[in-house]
C-alpha positions as CSV (number, residue, x, y, z in Angstrom):
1,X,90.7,186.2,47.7
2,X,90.9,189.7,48.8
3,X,92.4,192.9,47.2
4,X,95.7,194.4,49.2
5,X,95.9,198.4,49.4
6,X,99.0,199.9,51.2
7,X,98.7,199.4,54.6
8,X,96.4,196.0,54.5
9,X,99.3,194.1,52.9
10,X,101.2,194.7,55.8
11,X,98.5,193.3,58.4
12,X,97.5,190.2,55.8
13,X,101.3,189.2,55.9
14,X,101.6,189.2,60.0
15,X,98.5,187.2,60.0
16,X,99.7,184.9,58.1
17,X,103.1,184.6,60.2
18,X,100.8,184.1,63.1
19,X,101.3,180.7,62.9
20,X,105.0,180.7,63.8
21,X,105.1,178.2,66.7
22,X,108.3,179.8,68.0
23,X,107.6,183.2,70.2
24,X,110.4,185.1,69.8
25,X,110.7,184.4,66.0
26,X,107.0,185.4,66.0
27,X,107.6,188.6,67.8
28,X,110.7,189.3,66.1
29,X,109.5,188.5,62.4
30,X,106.5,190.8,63.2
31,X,108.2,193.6,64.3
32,X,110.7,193.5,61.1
33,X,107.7,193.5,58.6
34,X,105.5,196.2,60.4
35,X,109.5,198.1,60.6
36,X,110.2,197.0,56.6
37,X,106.6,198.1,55.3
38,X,106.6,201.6,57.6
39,X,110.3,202.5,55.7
40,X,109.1,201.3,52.4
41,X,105.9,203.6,52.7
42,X,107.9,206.3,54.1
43,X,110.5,206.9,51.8
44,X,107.9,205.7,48.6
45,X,110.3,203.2,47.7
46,X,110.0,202.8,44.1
47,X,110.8,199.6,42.2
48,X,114.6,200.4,40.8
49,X,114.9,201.6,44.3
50,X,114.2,198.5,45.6
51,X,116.2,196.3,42.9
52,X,119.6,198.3,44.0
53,X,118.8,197.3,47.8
54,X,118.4,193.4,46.3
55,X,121.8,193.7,44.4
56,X,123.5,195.7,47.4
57,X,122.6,192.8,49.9
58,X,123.6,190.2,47.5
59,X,127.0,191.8,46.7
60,X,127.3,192.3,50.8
61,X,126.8,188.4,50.6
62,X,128.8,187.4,47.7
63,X,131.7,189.2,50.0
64,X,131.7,187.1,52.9
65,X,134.3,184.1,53.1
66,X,135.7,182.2,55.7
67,X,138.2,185.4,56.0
68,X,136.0,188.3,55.4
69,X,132.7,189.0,57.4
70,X,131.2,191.9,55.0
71,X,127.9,191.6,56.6
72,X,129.2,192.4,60.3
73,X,131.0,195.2,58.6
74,X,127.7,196.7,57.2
75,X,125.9,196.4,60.4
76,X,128.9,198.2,62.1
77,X,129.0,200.8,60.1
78,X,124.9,201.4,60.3
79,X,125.3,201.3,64.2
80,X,123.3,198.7,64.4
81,X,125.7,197.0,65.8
82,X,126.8,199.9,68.7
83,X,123.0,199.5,69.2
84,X,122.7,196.0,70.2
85,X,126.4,196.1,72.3
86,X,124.3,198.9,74.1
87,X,121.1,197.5,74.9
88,X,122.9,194.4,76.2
89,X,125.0,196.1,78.5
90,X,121.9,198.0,79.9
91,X,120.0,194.4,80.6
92,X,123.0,192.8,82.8
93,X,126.2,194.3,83.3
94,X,126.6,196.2,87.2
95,X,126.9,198.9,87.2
96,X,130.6,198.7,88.0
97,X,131.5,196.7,85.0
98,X,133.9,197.2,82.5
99,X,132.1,198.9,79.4
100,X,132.0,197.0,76.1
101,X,132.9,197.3,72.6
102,X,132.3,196.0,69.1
103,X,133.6,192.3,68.9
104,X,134.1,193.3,65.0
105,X,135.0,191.5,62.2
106,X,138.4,190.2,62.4
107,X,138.2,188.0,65.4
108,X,139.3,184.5,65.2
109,X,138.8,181.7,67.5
110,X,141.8,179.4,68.8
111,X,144.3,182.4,69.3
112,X,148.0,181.1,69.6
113,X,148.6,181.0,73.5
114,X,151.1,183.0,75.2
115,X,152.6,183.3,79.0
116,X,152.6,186.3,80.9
117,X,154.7,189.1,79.9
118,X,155.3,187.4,76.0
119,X,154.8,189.1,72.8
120,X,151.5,189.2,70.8
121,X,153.6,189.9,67.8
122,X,155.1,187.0,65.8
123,X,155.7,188.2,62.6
124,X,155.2,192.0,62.7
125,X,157.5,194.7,63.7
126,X,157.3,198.0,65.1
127,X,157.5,200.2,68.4
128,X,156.7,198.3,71.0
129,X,154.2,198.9,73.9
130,X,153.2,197.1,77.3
131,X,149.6,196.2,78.1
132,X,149.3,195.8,82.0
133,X,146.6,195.3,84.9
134,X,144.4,192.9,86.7
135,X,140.9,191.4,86.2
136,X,139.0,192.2,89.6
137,X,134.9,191.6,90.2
138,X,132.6,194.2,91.1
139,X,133.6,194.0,94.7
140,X,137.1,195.0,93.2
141,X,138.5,191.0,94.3
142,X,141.1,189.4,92.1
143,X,139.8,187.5,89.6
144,X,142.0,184.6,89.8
145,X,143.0,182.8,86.4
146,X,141.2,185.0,83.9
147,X,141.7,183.9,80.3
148,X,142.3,186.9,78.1
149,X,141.9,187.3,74.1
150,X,143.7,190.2,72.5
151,X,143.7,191.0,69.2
152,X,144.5,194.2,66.4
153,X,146.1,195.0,63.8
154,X,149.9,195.6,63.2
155,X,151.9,198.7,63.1
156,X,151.1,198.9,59.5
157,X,147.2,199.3,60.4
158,X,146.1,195.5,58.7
159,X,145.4,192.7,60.8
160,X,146.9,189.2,60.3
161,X,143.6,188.6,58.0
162,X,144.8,190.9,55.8
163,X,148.5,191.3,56.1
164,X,149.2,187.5,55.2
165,X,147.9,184.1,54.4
166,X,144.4,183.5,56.2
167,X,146.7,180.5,57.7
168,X,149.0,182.4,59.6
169,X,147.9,183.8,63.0
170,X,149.7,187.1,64.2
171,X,148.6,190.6,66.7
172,X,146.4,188.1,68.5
173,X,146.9,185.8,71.5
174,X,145.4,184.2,74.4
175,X,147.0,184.5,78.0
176,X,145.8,183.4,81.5
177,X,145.9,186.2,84.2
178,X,148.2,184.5,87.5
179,X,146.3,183.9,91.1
180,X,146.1,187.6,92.0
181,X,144.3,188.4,88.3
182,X,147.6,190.0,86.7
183,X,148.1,189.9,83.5
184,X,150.8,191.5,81.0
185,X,152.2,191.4,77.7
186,X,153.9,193.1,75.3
187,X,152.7,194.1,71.7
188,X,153.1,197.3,68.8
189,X,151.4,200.5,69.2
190,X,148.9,199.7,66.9
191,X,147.5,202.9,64.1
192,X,144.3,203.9,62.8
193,X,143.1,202.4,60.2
194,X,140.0,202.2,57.4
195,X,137.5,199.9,57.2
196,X,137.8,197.6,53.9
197,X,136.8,200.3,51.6
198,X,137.2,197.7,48.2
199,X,133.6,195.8,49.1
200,X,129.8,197.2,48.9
201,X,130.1,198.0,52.4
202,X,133.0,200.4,51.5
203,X,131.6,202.1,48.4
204,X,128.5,202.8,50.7
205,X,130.6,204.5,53.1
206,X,132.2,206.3,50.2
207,X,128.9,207.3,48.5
208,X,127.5,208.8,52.2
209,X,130.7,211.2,52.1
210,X,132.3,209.2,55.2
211,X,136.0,209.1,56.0
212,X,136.0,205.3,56.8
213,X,138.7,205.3,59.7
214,X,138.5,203.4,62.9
215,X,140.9,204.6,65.4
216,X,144.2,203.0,66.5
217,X,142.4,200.2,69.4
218,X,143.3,197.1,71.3
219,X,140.7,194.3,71.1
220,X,139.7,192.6,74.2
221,X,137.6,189.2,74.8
222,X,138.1,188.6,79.0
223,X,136.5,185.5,80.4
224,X,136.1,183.6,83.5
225,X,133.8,180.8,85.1
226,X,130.7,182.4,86.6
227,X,131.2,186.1,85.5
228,X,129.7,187.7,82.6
229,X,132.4,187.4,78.9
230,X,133.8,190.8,79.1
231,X,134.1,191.8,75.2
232,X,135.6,195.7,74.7
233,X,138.9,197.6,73.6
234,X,140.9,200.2,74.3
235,X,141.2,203.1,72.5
236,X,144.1,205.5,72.1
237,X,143.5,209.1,72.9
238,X,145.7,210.3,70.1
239,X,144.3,209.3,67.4
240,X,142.7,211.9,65.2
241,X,139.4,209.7,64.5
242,X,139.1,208.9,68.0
243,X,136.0,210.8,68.1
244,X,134.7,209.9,64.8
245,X,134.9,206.4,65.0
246,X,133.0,204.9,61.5
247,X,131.4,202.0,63.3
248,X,130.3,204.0,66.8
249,X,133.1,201.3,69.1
250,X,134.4,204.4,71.5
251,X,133.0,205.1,75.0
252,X,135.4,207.5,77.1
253,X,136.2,205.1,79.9
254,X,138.0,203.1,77.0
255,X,140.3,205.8,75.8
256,X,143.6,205.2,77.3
257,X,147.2,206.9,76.6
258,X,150.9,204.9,77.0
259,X,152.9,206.6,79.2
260,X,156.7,206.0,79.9
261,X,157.9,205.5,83.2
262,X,154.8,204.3,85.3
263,X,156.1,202.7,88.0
264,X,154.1,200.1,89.0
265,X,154.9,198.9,85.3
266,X,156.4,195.0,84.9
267,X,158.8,195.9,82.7
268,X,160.4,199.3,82.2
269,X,161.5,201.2,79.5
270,X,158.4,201.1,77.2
271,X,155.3,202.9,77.1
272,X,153.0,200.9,79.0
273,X,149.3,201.0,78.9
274,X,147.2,199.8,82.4
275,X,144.2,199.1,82.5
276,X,142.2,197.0,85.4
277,X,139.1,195.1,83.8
278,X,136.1,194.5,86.2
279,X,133.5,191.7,85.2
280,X,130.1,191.5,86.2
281,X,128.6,188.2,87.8
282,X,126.8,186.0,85.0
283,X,123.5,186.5,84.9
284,X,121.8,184.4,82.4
285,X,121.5,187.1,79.6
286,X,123.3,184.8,77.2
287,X,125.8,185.5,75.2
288,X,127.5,189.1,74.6
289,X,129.5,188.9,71.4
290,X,128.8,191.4,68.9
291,X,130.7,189.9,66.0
292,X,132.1,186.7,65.1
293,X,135.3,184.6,64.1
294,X,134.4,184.7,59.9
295,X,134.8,181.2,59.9
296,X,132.0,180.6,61.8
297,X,129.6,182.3,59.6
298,X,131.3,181.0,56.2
299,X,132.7,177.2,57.2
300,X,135.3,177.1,54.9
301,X,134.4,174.6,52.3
């Protein structure tokens, strides 16, 4: 038996871990304890301290449902997310690649499916917009069939998760881009809008002094056979928050701004957003989705 002072507790559990027969869980399991026990020695962590970091994670956990991903949210508003996004880009996108954004919290797999030039908006109402371009490669070649996933919220600021009954799909669809790599389709300007400010995650943000807004964006999930999944959104330059964003999702090359008038547009008349996606060649990095249809985490049931 041997005694454990303040730093020996921390190499007696890694040697005991050493066992792990799985490298990466090994290396990754290490590097969380030596991470855990360096912040619990830094900041003195004192018991009630560390009760109300128990309950907080529990509550963050008691908030998730098939609906409602509260632990995404959490890592979102930490960056931790942001960080991850990053890193994976820096490992295998080209250069010339599209940038990408935060999958988030509200995607859902199984999107209704809609033809080119259709409406995202089934239920919802509002001033409409136009969402144009085409899905090249690196070389800047049409990518020829490219499935694309949109998804945001309505001109209210909710998405369908949140506006309705979990049953009913709305603001999101799935359309395949024509030989060339076109694609367009018609949705609402959507708004800025504040995280879900009525779970822990929420009365953390509240309790650091943060505003909570995300602003007004377009989801974007861009797929084809042999190229990298192209996960980002597009941000409007408007918004006041645009450079404030509460869970770190803007880069400037995805800041866009509808004009009216643009005359390459399919359909005139309404303020039309384009924007060409380029994907990068797959190359083995696995998958790049920062987030997760809720469902997935919680099965319902």
């Amino acid at each position: 038996m041997k005694d454990f002072d303040i730093d020996g507790i921390t190499d007696a559990v890694i040697a005991q871990m050493a066992t792990t027969p799985d490298p990466r869980m090994r290396e990754i399991m290490d590097a969380a304890v030596r991470h855990l026990h360096a912040f619990a020695r830094e900041v003195n962590l004192a018991p009630d301290e560390w009760l109300k970091g128990i309950a907080f994670l529990t509550a963050v956990g008691q908030a998730c449902t098939p609906y409602r991903q509260e632990f995404i949210l959490l890592s979102d508003t930490l960056g931790l997310s942001r960080l991850v996004n990053v890193m994976h880009d820096a490992k295998g996108r080209e250069a010339a690649g599209t940038e990408t954004s935060l999958l988030g919290p509200f995607f859902r797999e199984d999107a209704p499916t809609i033809g080119l030039g259709e409406s995202i908006a089934r239920h919802a109402e509002g001033p409409e917009l136009l969402l144009y371009g085409q899905v090249v490669d690196a070389a800047g070649q049409p990518v020829p069939g490219a499935v694309v996933d949109i998804w945001q919220t309505d001109a209210d600021g909710l998405y369908d998760l949140q506006a309705n009954d979990p049953s009913v799909m709305d603001m999101r669809a799935r359309l395949t881009c024509d030989a060339e790599g076109r694609y367009h389709l018609r949705t609402l300007r959507p708004i800025g809008y504040s995280i879900p400010m009525d779970g822990p995650v929420g009365e953390m943000v509240r309790r650091q002094g943060r505003h909570g807004f995300r602003p007004a964006h377009i989801h974007l999930l861009v797929a084809a056979p042999g190229f990298r999944e192209l996960v980002t959104a597009l941000y409007l330059g408007d918004d006041p928050h645009v450079d404030s964003d509460t869970v770190f999702g803007v880069s400037k090359s995805l800041v866009v701004t509808p004009a009216e008038g643009l005359p390459d547009a399919p359909v005139q008349g309404v303020p039309a957003i384009r924007y060409d996606f380029t994907l990068s060649r797959d190359v083995g990095e696995g998958a790049g989705r920062v987030g997760s249809d809720p469902s997935r985490l919680v099965p319902a049931g």
